[in-house]
N, C-alpha and C positions, 0 to 999 in steps of 0.2 A: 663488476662491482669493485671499488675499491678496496684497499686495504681497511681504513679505518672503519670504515662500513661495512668491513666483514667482522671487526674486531666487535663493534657493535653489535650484529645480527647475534655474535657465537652469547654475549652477555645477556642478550636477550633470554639467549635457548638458557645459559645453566641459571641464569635468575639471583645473579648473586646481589643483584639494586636492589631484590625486595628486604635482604636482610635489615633487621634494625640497625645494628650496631655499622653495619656498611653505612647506611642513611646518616647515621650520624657522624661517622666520621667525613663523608663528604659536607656536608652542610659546615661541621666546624672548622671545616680547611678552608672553605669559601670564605665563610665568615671573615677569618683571620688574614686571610692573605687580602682580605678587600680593605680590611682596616690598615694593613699594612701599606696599601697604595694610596687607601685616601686622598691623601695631599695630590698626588699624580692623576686620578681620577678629577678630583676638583679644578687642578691646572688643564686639563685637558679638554674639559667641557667647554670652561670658560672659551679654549682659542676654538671650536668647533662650531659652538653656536654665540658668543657674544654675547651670555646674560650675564647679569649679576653674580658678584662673589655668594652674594647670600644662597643666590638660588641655584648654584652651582651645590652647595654644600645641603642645602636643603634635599636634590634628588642623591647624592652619597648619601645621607642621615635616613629618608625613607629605603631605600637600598639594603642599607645595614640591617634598620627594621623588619625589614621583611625575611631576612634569611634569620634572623633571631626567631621570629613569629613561627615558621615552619617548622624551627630545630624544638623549639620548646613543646609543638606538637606531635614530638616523638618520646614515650614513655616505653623503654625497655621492659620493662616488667609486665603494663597493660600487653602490649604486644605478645610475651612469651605468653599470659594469660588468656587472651584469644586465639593463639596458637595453639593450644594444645586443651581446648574447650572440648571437645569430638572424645579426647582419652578420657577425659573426668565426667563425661555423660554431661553434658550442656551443651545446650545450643550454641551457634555463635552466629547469631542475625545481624550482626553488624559490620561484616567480612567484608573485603571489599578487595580486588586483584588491579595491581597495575596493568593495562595496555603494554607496553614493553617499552616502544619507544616513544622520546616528543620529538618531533621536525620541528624547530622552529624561523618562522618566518620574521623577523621584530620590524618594530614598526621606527621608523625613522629619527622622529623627536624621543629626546630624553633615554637615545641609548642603552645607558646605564640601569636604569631602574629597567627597562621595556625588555633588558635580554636576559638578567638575573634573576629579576622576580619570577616570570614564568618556568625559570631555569629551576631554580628550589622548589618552587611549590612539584614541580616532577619531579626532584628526586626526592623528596618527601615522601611520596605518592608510590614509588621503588621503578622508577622507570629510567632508563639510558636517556641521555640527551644529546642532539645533532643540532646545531644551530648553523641556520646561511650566514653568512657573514659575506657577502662582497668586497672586494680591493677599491675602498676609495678614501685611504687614505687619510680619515681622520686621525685623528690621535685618540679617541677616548678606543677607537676598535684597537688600537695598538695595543692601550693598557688592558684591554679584557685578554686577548690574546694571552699577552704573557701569565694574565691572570689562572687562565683555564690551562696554558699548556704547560706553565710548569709548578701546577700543584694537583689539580685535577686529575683522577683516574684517566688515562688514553683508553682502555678500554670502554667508558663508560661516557664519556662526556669529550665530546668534537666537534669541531665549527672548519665547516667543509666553505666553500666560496662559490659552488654550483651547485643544482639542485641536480640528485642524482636519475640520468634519466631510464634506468634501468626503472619500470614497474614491481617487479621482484624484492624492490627494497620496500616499498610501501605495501605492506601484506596488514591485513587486520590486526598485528600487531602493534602499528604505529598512526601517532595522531600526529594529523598537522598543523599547528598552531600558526595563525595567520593573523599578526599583529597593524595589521596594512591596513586595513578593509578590504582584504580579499584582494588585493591588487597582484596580477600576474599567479593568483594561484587557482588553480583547478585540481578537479578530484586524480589522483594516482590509485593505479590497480585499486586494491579494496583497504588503500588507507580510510580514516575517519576525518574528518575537518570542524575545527574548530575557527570559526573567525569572527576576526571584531566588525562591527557594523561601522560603516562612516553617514551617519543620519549627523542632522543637523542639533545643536541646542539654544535653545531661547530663555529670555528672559523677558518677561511681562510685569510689569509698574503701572500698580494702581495710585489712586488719588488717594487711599487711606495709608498706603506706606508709607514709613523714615525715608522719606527720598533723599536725605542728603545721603543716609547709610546706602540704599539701594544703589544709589551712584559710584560711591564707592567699591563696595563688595563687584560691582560687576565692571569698573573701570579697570581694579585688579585681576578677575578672572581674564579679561581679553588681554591685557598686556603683558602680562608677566610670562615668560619664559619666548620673549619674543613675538606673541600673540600664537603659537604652533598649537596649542592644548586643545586638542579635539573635544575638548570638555570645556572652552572659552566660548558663552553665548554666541552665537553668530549673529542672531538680529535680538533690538532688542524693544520692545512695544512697550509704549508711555500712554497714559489717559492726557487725553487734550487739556486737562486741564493741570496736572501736574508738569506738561513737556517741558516750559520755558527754565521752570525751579531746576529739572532733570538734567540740561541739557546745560546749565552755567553749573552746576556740581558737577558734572563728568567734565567740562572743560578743565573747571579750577584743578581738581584733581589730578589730571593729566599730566598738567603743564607746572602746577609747583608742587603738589608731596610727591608723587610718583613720580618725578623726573629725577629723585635724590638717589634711589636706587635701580634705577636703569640703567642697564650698561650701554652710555651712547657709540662706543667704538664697534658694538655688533649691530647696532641698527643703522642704515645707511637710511637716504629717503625713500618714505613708505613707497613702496608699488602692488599699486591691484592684482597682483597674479591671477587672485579667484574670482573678481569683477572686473567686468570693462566699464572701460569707459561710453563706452557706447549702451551699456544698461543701466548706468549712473546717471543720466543724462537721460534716460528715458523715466527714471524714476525721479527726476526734478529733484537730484541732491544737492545738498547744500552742505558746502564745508565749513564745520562749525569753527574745526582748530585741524594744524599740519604742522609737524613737527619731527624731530628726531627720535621723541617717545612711539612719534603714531600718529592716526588721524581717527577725527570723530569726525561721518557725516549725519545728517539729517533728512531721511526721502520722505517727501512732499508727497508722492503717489505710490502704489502700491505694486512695483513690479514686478511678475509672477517669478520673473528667472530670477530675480535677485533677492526672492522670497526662500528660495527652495536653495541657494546655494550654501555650499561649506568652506567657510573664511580662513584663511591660514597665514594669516599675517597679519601685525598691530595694527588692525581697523574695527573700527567699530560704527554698526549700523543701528540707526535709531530712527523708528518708525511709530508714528502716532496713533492711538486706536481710540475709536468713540467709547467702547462698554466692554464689560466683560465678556460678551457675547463675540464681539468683533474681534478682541482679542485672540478666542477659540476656535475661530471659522479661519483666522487666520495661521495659527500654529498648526491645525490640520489639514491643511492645505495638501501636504503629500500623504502617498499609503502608507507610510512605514512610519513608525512609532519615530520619536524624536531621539536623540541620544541621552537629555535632559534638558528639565523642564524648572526654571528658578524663577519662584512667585515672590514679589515684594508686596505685599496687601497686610489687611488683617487678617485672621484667621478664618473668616467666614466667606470671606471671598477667596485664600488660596484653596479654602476646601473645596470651593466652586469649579475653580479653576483645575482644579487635581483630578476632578473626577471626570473632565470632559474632554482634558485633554492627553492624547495617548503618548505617554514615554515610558523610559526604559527604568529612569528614577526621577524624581521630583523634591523639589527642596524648599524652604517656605525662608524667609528671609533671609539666607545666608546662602554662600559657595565654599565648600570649604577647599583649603590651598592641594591638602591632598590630592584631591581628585582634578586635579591640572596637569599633576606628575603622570607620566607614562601614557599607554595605549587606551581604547577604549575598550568596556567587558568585552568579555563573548559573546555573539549572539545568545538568547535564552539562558544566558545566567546572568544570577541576581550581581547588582553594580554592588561594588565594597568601595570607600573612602581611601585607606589607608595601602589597598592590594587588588589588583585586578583578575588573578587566576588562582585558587584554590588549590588543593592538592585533588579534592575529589572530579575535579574537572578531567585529570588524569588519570582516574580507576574507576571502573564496575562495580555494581555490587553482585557481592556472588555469597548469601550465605549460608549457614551449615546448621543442618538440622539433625538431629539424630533419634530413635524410637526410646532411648530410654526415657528421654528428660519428659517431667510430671505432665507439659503442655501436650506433648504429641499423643502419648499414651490418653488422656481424656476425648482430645479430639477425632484421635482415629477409632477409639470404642463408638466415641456415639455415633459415628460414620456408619461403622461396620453394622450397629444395630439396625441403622435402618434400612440399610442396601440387604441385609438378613432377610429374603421372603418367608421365613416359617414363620408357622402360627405364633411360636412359644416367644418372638417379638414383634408381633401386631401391636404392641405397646408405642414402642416407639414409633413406627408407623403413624398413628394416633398423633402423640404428639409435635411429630413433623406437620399433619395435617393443622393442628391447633396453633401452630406458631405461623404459619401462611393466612390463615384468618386475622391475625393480629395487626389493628391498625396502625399507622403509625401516628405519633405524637403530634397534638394538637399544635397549630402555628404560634398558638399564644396571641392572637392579634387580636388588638378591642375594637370592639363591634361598633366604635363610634368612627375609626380609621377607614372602616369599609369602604365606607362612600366613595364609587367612583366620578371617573368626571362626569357623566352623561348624568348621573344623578346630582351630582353639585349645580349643574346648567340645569336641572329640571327643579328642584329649591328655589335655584335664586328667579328662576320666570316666576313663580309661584307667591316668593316673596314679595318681588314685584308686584304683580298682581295686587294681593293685600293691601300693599300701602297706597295704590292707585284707590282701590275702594274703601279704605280704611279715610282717605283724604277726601273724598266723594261724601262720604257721609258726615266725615265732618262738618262740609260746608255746606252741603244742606241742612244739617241742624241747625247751623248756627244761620243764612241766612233765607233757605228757601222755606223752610219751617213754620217761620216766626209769618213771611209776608203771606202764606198759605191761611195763616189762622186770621190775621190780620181783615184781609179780605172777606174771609168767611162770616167774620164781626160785625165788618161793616155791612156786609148783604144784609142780615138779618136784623 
């Protein structure tokens, strides 16, 4: 094992990350030394990946945010006051212990926000952190480097450039945070794993939505930060009847407001890396608009590969659906939930929509910009807007109970009484027996809701019925009746 990963394993053991006041003094060094680069951070993106000034400054601004949001979730005082709950007789049910260390894996786009954010929300949390960092050479790894290595604890906080492959180092102490979709990483000794999903997301456009807005909102979801945002729809399904309106709003938009602030020097001409051309071409696409911002196609047919795949560069695919139904048979096409799901409808149709089809989050007329920045969540935690990894993501809970406090003392009496076989508490006994009788609380459902279906199909035959004879009788009153008597008159 290396040096700095033995420097790690030892801060592990004496635990000095869990301290507050360490916590916070790390967090407010980051903080400051990251505002101090800013400017350098924001030059660095820009020559890295080629977006925009704005959106350059936009992933430093959430960045910043995020190591504020953490720092501000450390209260010196709350802390010594659940520390020391156990001496004052209280509980403290809300404990929670760091893992020790994060491994982290980060995820390619948007660097900056994708290796710090996770970074703080761990030390937050009181955990050591190892980040991979590979030699290639960017520049924005340049400025984090100097960032971490010369304000950062060395004991505490270290970005190695190979994954260590001693198993020894991944002990159940450490969790692996895997910003990639799991790419190239598998389980070590009895580390834990955290990773982000790479599922796909969609957007669906009904005929009751602002389709000029829906055009928009997801014109800029796909393009902005180069179209990379694992969180930028991949396909996007239009009602037949709104396509034509859809599909001149995502052009116009493309080609004159969105081309004001796209930086053309990082986009060269689009290329399909994530489609071929030979599945474009099976799905009878059609190029609406190609350009230096991107391209919009249009598939004519429905093809399953290029239904299911995940798009990583300014294109955008727009596919027609007959109904809502078609819509949803569509989006679940695969087993794994979506990454998300962006309904343009009314409200009554994204409700439709939301309940059938399976993602991770779901959003009802809007994308917000946030959630373009950095990685996708973790598997099985809940998506955040603003932040992708929590502090608790990094801790246990472990908490502390003790016999004095008023709770325990009631609840372990009436334990004790009734686990007591003598006579002198057959009382309780009794009681236990009376509260296992007790039903539980009525549904509350009106008895007019009941009706299932076999009973609705057994009504409306029934209904039927009636007005079949209900109609029968009519017309013979009116004319089999009258020629009955009629007849009879004349006989007689």
């Amino acid at each position: 094992m290396t040096s700095p990963l033995q420097r790690i394993k030892a801060a592990v053991i004496d635990g000095r990350c869990r301290e507050p006041r360490y916590i916070q003094k790390q967090l407010l060094t980051l903080h400051d030394a990251l505002v101090r680069e800013a400017a350098k951070c924001h030059e660095a993106i820009i020559r890295d990946t080629g977006c925009s000034s704005s959106e350059a400054w936009f992933e430093v601004h959430m960045t910043v945010q995020a190591i504020k949001h953490q720092y501000g979730t450390i209260n010196f005082h709350d802390c010594l006051e659940q520390e020391y709950s156990l001496a004052h007789g209280r509980d403290n049910t809300s404990r929670r212990l760091p893992f020790g260390c994060v491994y982290l894996v980060p995820s390619h786009n948007n660097q900056l926000f994708s290796i710090l954010q996770p970074s703080c929300a761990a030390i937050a949390a009181g955990n050591c952190v190892v980040i991979e960092m590979e030699q290639r050479l960017l520049e924005i790894e340049k400025v984090l480097r100097n960032i971490v290595q010369q304000n950062m604890d060395k004991d505490a906080f270290v970005i190695v450039e190979q994954r260590p492959a001693e198993d020894e180092f991944f002990t159940e102490q450490v969790i692996i945070v895997s910003a990639n979709g799991g790419q190239n990483v598998q389980s070590h000794g009895s580390a834990k794993l955290l990773i982000s999903p790479s599922s796909r997301a969609i957007a669906v456009v009904d005929r009751s939505a602002n389709i000029s807005k829906a055009a928009k909102e997801i014109v800029q979801a796909r393009f902005r930060f180069g179209g990379k945002s694992p969180y930028a729809p991949d396909l996007v399904l239009v009602n037949d009847f709104a396509l034509k309106q859809f599909c001149q709003a995502a052009v116009q938009y493309l080609t004159q407001d969105l081309s004001s602030v796209v930086n053309h020097s990082g986009i060269s001409k689009p290329q399909t890396r994530g489609v071929s051309q030979t599945e474009l071409q099976a799905a009878d696409a059609t190029i609406l608009v190609s350009g230096a911002n991107g391209t919009i196609k249009l598939l004519r047919t429905r093809e399953i590969s290029i239904l299911s795949k995940k798009i990583n560069e300014p294109l955008l695919l727009i596919a027609p659906m007959s109904s809502l139904d078609d819509a949803i048979d569509t989006a679940n096409t695969s087993d794994s939930s979506l990454l998300a799901a962006y309904f343009f409808a009314d409200v009554k149709a994204a409700k439709y929509l939301s309940q059938f089809i399976a993602s991770r989050i779901s959003l009802t007329n809007f994308i917000p910009p946030q959630l373009l920045v950095g990685p996708p969540a973790p598997q099985d935690h809940e998506t955040s807007f603003a932040t992708r990894y929590s502090k608790e993501m990094f801790s246990f809970p472990s908490p502390e109970h003790i016999a004095s406090s008023p709770t325990a003392n009631n609840s372990d009496r009436a334990a004790n009484d009734v686990l007591d076989d003598t006579s002198s508490n057959k009382a309780a006994t009794e009681k236990l027996k009376q509260s296992i009788r007790e039903p539980l609380p009525p549904m509350g459902e009106p008895s007019g809701k009941s009706i299932g279906f076999f009973e609705q199909g057994l009504f409306t035959g029934l209904a039927t019925e009636v007005v079949i004879v209900t109609s029968l009788l009519a017309v013979s009153a009116r004319y089999v009746v009258p020629a009955i008597l009629r007849r009879v008159g004349g006989g007689s």
